[in-house]
N, C-alpha and C positions, 0 to 999 in steps of 0.2 A: 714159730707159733706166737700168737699173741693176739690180745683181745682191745675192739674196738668198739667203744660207744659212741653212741649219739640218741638222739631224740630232744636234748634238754630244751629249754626257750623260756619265754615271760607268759606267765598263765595269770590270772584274776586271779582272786580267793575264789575256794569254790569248785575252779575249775581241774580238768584234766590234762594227764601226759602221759606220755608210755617212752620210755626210753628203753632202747636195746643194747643186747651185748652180743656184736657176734664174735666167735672163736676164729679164729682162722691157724693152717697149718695142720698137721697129719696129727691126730689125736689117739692115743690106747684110747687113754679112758680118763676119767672125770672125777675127783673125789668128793670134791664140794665147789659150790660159787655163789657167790654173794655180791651184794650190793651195800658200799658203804656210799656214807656223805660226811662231808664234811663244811660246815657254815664260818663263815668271817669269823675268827679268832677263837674259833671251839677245835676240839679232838674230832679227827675222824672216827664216826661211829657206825658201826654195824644197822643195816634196815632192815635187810634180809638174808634168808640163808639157804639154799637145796642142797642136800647131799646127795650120792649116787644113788642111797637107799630108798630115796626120795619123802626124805624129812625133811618139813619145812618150818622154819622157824621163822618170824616177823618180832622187833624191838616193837613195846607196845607202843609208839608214837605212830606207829605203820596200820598196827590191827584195826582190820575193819574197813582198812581204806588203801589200800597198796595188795596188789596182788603180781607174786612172782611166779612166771612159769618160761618153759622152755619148748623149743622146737628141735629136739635133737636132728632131724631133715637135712637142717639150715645150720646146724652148729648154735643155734643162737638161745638168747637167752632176753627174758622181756621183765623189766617193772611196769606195769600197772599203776597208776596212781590217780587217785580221783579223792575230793573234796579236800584241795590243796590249801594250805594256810600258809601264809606268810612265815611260819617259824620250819618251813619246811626248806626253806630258800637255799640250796646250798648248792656247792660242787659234787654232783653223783660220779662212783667212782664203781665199775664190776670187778670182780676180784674173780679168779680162780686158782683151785692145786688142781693139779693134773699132770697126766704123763703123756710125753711126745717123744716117740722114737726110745722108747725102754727110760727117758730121761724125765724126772720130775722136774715141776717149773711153778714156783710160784708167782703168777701174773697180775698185775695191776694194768687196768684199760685206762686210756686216758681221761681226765671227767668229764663229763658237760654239765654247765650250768643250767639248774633250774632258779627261776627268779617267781616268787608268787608275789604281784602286788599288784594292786589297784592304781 
């Protein structure tokens, strides 16, 4: 089991991205997943967050302007992100706990960079 992103790239200010997480691997169930970043010489920080309950939390630097949602279909999981600033520049990183085969797993997806600049 394990989780795979992509979408990142170079966007303007201003501009948009949607980066994805898909799951892959035999899955129970889901407990929470999230979207961290982490930028050049800062702590990786929390963006967003879905629980199974389907609670959604957003770090206020996200509100307003980042929208997470999922495709359980596809396994996959999406940020939304529209009027990108340059202080959003970072490595995005999906995170899940979940259970595969009776076994829990805490999963880190590889990051892609997002770069906002002109």
């Amino acid at each position: 089991v394990q989780l795979q992103a992509s979408g990142g790239g170079l966007v303007q200010p201003g501009g948009s991205l949607r980066l994805s997480c898909a799951v892959s691997g035999i899955i129970d169930s889901i407990s929470i997943m999230d979207w961290y970043r982490q930028a050049p010489g800062k702590q990786r920080e929390l963006v967003a967050s879905l629980t199974s309950g389907g609670r959604l939390t957003y770090a206020d630097s996200a509100k307003g302007r980042f929208t997470f949602s999922g495709d359980n279909a596809k396994n996959t999981m999406y940020l939304q992100m529209h009027s990108l600033k340059p202080e959003d520049t970072a490595v995005y990183y999906c995170h899940g706990d979940l259970i595969s085969m009776g076994t829990r797993h805490l999963l880190w997806g590889r990051g892609t960079q997002v770069t906002v600049s002109s």
